[in-house]
Biotite code that builds the C-alpha atoms (Angstrom):
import biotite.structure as struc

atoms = struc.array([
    struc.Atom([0.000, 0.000, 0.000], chain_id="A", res_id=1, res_name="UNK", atom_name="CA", element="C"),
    struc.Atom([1.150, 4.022, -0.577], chain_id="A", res_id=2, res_name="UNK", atom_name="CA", element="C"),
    struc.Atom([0.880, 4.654, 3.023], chain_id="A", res_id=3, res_name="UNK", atom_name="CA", element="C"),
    struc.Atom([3.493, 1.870, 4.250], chain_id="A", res_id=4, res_name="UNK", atom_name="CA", element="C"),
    struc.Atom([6.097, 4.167, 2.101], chain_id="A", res_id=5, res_name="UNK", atom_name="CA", element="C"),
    struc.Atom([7.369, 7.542, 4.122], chain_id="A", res_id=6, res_name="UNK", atom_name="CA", element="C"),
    struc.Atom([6.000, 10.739, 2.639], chain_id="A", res_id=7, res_name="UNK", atom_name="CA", element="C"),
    struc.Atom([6.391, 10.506, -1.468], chain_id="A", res_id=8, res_name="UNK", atom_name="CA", element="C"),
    struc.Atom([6.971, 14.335, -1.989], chain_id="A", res_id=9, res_name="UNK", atom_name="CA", element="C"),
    struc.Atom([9.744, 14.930, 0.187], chain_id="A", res_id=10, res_name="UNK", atom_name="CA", element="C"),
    struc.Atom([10.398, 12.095, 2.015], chain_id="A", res_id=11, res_name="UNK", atom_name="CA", element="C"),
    struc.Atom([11.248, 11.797, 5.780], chain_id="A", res_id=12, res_name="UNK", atom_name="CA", element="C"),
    struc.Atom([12.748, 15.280, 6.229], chain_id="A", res_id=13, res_name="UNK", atom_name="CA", element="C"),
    struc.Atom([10.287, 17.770, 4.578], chain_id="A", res_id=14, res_name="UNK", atom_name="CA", element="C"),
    struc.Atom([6.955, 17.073, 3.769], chain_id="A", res_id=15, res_name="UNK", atom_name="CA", element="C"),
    struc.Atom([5.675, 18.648, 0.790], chain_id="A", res_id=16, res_name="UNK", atom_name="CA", element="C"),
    struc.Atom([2.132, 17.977, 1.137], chain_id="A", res_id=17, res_name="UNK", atom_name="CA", element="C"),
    struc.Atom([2.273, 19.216, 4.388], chain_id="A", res_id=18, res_name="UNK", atom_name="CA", element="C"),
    struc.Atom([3.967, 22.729, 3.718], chain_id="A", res_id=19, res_name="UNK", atom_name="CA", element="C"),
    struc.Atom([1.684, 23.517, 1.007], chain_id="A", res_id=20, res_name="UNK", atom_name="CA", element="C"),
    struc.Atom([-1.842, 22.983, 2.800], chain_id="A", res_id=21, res_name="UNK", atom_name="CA", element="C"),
    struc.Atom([0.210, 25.326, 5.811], chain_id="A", res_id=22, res_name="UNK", atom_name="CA", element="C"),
    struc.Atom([0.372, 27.882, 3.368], chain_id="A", res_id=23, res_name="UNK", atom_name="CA", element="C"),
    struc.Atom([-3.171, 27.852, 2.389], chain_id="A", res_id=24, res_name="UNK", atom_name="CA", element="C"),
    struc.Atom([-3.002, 25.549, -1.254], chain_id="A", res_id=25, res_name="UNK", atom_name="CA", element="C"),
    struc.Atom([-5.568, 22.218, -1.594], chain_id="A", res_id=26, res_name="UNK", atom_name="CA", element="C"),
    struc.Atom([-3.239, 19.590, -2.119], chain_id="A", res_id=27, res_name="UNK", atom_name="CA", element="C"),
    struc.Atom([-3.926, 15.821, -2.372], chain_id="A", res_id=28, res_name="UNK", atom_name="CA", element="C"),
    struc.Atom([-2.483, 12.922, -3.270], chain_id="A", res_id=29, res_name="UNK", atom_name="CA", element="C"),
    struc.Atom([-3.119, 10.238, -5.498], chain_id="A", res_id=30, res_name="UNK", atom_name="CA", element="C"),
    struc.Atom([-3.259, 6.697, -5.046], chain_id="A", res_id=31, res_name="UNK", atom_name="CA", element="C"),
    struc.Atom([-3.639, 4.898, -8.359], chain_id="A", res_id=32, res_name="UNK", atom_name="CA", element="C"),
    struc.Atom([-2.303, 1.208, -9.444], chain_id="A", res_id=33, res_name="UNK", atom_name="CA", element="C"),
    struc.Atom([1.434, 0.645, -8.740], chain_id="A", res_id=34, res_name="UNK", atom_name="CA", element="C"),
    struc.Atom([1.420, -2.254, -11.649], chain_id="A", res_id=35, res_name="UNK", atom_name="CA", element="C"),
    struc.Atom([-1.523, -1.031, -13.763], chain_id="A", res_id=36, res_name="UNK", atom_name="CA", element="C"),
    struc.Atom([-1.636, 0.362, -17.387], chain_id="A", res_id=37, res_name="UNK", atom_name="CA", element="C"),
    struc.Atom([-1.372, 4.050, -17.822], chain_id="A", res_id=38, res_name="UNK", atom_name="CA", element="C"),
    struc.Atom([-4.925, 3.872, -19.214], chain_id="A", res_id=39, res_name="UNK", atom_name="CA", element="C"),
    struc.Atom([-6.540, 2.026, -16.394], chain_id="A", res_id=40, res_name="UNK", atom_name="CA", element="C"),
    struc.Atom([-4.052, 4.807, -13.785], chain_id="A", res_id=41, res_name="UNK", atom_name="CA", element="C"),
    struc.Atom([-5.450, 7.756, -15.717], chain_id="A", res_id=42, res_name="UNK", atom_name="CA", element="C"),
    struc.Atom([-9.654, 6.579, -15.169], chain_id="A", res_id=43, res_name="UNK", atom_name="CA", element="C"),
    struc.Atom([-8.540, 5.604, -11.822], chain_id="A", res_id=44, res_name="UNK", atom_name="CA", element="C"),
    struc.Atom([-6.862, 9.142, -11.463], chain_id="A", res_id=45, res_name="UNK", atom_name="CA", element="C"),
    struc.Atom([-10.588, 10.302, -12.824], chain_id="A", res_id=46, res_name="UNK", atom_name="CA", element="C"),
    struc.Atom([-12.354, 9.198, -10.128], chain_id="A", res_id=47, res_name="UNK", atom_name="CA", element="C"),
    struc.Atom([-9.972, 9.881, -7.643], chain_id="A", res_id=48, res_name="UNK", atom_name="CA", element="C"),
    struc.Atom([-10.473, 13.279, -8.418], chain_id="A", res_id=49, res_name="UNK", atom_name="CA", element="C"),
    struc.Atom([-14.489, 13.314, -9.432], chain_id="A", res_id=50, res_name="UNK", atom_name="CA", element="C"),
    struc.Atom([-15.168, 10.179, -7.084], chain_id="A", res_id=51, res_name="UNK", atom_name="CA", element="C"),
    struc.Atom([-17.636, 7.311, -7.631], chain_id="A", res_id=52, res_name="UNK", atom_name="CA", element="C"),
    struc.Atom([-17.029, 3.435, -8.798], chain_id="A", res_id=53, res_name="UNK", atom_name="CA", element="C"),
    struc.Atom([-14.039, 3.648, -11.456], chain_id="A", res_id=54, res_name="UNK", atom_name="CA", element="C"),
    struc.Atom([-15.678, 2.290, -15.063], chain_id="A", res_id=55, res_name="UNK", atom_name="CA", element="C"),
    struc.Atom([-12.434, 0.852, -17.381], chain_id="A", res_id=56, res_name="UNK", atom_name="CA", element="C"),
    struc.Atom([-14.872, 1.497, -19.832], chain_id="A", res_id=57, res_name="UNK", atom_name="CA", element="C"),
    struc.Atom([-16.854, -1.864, -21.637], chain_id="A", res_id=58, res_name="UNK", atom_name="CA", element="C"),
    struc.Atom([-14.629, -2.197, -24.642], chain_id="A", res_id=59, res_name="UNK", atom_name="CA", element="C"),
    struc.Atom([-11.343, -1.696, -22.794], chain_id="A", res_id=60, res_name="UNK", atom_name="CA", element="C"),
    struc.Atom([-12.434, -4.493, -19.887], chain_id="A", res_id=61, res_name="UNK", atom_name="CA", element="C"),
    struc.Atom([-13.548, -7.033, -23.177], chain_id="A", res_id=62, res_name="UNK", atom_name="CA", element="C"),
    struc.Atom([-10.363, -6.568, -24.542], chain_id="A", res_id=63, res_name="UNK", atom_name="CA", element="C"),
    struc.Atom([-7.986, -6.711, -22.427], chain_id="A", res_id=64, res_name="UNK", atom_name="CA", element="C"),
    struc.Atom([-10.011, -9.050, -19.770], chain_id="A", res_id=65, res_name="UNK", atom_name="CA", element="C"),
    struc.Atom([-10.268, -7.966, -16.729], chain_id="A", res_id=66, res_name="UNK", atom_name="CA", element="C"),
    struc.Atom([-13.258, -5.985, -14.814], chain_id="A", res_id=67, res_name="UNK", atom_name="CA", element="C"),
    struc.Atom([-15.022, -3.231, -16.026], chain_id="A", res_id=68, res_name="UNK", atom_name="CA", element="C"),
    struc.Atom([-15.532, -1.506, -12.803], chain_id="A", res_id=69, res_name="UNK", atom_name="CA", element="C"),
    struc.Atom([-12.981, -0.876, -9.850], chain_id="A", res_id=70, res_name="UNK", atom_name="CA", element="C"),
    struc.Atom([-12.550, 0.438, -6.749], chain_id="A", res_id=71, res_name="UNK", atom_name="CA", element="C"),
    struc.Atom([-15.127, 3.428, -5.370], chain_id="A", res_id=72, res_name="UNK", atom_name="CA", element="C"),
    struc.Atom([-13.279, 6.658, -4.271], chain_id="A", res_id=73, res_name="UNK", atom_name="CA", element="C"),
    struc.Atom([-14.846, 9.767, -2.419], chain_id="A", res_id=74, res_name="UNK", atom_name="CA", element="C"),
    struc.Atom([-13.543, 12.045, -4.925], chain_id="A", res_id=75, res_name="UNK", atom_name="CA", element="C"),
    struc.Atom([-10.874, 15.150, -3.894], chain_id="A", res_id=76, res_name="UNK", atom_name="CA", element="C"),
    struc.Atom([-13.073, 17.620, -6.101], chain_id="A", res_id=77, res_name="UNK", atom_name="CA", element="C"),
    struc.Atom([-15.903, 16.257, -6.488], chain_id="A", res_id=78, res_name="UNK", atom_name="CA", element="C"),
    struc.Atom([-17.215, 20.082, -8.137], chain_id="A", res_id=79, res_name="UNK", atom_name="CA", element="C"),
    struc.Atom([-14.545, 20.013, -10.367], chain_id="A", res_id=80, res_name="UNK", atom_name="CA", element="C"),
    struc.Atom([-15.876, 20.847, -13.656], chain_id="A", res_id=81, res_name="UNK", atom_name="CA", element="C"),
    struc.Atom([-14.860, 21.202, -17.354], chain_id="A", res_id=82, res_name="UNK", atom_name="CA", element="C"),
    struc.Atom([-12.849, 24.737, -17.334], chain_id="A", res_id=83, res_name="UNK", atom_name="CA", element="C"),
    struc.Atom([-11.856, 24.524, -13.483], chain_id="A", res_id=84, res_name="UNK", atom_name="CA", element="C"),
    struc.Atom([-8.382, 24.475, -13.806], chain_id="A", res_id=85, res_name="UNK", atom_name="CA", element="C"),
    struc.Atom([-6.580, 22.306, -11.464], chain_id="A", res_id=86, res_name="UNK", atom_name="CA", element="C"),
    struc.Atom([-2.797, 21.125, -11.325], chain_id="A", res_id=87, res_name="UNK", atom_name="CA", element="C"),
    struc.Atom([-1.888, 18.210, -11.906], chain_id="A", res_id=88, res_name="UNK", atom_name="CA", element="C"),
    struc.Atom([2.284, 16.998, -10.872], chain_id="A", res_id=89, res_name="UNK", atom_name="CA", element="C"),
    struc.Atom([3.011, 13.611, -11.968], chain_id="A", res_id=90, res_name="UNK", atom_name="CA", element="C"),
    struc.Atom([6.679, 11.703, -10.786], chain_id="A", res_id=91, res_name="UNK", atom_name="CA", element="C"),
    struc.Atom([7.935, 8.817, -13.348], chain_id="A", res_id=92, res_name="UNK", atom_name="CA", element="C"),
    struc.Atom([4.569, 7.190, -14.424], chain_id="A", res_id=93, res_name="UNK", atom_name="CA", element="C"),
    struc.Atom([3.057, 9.635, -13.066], chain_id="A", res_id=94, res_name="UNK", atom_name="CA", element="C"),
    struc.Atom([3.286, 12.105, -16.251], chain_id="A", res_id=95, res_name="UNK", atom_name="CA", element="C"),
    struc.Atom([2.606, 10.036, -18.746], chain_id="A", res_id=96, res_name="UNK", atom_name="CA", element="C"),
    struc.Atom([-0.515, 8.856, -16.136], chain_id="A", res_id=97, res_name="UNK", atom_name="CA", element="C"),
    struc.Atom([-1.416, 12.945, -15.904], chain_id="A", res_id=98, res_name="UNK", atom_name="CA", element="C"),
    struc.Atom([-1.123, 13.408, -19.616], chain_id="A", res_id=99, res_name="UNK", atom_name="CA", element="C"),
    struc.Atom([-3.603, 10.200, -20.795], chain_id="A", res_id=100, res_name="UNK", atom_name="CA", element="C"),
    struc.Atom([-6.124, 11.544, -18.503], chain_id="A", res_id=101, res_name="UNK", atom_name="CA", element="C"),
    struc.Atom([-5.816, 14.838, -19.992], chain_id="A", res_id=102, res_name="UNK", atom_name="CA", element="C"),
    struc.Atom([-6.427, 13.788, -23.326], chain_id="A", res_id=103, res_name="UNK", atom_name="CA", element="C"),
    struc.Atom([-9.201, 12.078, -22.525], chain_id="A", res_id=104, res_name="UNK", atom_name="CA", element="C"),
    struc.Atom([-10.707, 14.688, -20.573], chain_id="A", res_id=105, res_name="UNK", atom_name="CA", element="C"),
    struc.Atom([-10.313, 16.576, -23.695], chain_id="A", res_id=106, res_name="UNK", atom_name="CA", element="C"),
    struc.Atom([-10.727, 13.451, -26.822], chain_id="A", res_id=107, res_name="UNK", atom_name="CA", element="C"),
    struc.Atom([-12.671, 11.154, -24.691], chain_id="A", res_id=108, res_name="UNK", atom_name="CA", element="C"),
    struc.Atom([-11.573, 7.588, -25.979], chain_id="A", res_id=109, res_name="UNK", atom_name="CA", element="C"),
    struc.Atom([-13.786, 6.864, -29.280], chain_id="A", res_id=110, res_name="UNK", atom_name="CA", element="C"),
    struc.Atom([-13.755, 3.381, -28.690], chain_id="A", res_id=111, res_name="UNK", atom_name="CA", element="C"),
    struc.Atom([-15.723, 3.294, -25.627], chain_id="A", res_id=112, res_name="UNK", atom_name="CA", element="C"),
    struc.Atom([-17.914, 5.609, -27.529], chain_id="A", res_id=113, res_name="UNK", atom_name="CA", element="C"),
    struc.Atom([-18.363, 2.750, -30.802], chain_id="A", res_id=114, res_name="UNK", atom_name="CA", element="C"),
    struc.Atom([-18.474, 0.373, -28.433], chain_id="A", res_id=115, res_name="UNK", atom_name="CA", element="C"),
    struc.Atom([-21.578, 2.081, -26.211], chain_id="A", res_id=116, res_name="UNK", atom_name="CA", element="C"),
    struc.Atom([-23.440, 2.790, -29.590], chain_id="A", res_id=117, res_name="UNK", atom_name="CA", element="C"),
    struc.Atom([-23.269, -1.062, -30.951], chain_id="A", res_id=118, res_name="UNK", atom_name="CA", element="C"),
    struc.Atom([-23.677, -2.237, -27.501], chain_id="A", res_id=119, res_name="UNK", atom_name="CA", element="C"),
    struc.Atom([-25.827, 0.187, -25.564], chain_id="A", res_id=120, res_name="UNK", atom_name="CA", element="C"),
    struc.Atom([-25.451, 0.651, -22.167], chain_id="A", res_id=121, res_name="UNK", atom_name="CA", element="C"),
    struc.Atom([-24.117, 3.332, -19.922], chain_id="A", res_id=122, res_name="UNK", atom_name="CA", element="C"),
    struc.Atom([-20.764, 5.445, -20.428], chain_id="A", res_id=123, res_name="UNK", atom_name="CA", element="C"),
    struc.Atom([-18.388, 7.166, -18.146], chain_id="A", res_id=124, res_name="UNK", atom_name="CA", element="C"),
    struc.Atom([-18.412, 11.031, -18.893], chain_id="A", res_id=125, res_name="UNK", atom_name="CA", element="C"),
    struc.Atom([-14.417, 11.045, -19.212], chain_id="A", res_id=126, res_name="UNK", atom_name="CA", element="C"),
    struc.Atom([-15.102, 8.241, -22.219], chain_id="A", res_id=127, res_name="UNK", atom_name="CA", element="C"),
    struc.Atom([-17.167, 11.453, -24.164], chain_id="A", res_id=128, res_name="UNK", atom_name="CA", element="C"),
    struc.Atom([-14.504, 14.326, -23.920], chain_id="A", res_id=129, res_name="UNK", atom_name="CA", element="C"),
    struc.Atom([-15.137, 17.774, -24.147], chain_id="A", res_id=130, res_name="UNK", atom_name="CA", element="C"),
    struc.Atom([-14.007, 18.215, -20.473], chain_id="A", res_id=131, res_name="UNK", atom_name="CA", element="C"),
    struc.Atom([-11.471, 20.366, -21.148], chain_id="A", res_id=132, res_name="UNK", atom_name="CA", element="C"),
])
């Protein structure tokens, strides 16, 4: 688990997370997959942020076989809307994590879209883009 690791911005002798909320800025931290894709990271980023039941989306669970819906989180912004700015600093995976989700938010990912119109069904907002 993230919290068995010391503090990840700073480690044990500042804490980054810490300073920043002193000094008056909202300032969370993510806890996505360690081991997952950086498309199943950036949903999961999604609803960390939004909150509610992470959706893989039906086409991506089909094809790459695993479940379509994931953990549920309480969401850090949960009135974060499309032209609330927010800042997003990835580390390592955590970039190329930030930048997937951003192009989604933006794209959507047209696949789940085909896939929802053949199939029916229901369809995560980040899947329709035009969140930017």
């Amino acid at each position: 688990s993230f919290d068995l690791y010391p503090n990840y911005w700073g480690g044990k002798k500042y804490n980054v997370k810490e300073k920043l909320t002193e000094q008056g800025y909202r300032v969370h931290e993510a806890n996505v997959g360690a081991f997952s894709s950086n498309y199943d990271r950036a949903v999961e980023l999604y609803y960390y942020i939004k909150g509610g039941k992470v959706d893989y989306g039906a086409a991506h669970a089909a094809k790459y076989g695993h479940d379509r819906y994931g953990k549920t989180y309480a969401g850090a912004y949960r009135e974060w809307q499309p032209g609330q700015k927010i800042h997003l600093i990835g580390h390592s995976m955590g970039g190329q994590t930030v930048r997937l989700l951003e192009e989604m938010l933006r794209n959507g990912n047209p696949e789940e879209v085909d896939y929802q119109k053949q199939h029916g069904g229901s369809i995560s907002p980040l899947f329709k883009g035009g969140q930017d």
